[in-house]
C-alpha positions as CSV (number, residue, x, y, z in Angstrom):
1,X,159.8,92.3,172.1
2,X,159.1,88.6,172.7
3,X,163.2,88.1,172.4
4,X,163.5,91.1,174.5
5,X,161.3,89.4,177.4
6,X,163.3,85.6,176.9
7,X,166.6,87.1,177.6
8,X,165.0,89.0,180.5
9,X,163.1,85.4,181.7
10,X,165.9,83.5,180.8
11,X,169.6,85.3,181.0
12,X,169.1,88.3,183.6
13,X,166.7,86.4,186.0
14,X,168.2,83.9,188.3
15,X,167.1,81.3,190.9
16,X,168.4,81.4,194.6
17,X,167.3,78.4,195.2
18,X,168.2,76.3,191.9
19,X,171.0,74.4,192.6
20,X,172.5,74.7,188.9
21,X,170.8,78.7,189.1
22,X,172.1,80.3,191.9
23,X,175.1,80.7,190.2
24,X,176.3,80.5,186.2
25,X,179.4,79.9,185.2
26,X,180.9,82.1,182.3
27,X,180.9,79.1,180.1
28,X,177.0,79.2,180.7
29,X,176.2,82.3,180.7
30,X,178.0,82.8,177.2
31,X,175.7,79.8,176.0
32,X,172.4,81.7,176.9
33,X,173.5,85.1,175.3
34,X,174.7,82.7,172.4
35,X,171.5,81.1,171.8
36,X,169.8,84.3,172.5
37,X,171.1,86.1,169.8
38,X,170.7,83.4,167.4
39,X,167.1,83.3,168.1
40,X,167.3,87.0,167.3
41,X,169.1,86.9,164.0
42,X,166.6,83.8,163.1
43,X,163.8,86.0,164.2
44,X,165.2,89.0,161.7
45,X,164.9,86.5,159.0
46,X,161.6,85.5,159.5
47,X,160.5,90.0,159.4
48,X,162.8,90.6,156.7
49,X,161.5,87.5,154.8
50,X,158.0,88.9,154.9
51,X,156.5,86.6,157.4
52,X,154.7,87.3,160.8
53,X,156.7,85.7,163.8
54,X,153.7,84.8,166.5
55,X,155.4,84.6,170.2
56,X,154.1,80.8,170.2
57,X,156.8,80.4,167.6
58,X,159.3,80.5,170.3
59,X,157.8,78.5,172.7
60,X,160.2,75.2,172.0
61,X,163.8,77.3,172.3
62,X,162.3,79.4,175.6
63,X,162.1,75.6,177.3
64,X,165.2,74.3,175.9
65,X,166.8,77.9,177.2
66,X,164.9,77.2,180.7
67,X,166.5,74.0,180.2
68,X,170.0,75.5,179.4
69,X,169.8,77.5,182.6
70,X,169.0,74.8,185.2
71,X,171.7,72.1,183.6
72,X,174.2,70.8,185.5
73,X,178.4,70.9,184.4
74,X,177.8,67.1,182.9
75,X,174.9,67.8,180.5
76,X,175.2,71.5,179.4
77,X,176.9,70.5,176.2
78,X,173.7,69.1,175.4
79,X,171.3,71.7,175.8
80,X,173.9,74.2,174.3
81,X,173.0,72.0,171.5
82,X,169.9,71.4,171.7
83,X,168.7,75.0,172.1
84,X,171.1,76.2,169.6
85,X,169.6,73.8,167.1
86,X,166.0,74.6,168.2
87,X,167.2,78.3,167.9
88,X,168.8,78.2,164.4
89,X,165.6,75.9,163.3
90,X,163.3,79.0,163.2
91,X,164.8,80.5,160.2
92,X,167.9,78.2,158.7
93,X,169.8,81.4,157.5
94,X,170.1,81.2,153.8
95,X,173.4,80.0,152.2
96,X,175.4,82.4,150.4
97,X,175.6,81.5,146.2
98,X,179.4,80.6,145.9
99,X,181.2,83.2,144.1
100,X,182.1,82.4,141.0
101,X,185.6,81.0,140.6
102,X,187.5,80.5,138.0
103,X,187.7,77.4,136.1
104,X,191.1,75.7,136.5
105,X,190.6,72.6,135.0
106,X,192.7,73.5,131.4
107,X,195.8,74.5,133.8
């Protein structure tokens, strides 16, 4: 529910009066919904690992996302970044085990 209410708060809701708000740019827009679904698969990974997820958890990505929103052309590359890091920081997702491949070093 607490992702359900950031994407509300942060994606859907928009400021007349912001200067960078009152209008979002597709590049922008995608970054929000981007971030947004990290911090939901991050947020899976936490239930399905067994731990409890308590809405202060996302307290850091929901001002870097507020952040996101309000930037200006000339710094939203960084607070892609940052929230995307921030977002992905919650639960790393776990690296795959390499398959097994086959040992070439006789041919």
């Amino acid at each position: 529910m607490e992702i359900a209410a950031i994407a509300r708060e942060v994606l859907l809701r928009q400021n007349v009066f912001h200067p960078h708000d009152a209008s979002s740019s597709t590049r922008k827009t995608h970054g929000l919904a981007k971030v947004i679904c990290t911090l939901e698969d991050a947020a899976m990974r936490l239930v399905e690992s067994g731990a409890s997820v308590e809405p202060d958890a996302f307290d850091d990505v929901r001002r870097a996302l507020h952040a996101l929103r309000e930037a200006d052309e000339a710094t939203l590359d960084a607070c892609l970044a940052s929230a995307q890091e921030l977002a992905i920081g919650l639960a790393p997702p776990v690296a795959a085990s390499p398959a097994h491949a086959p040992d070439r070093s006789a041919a």
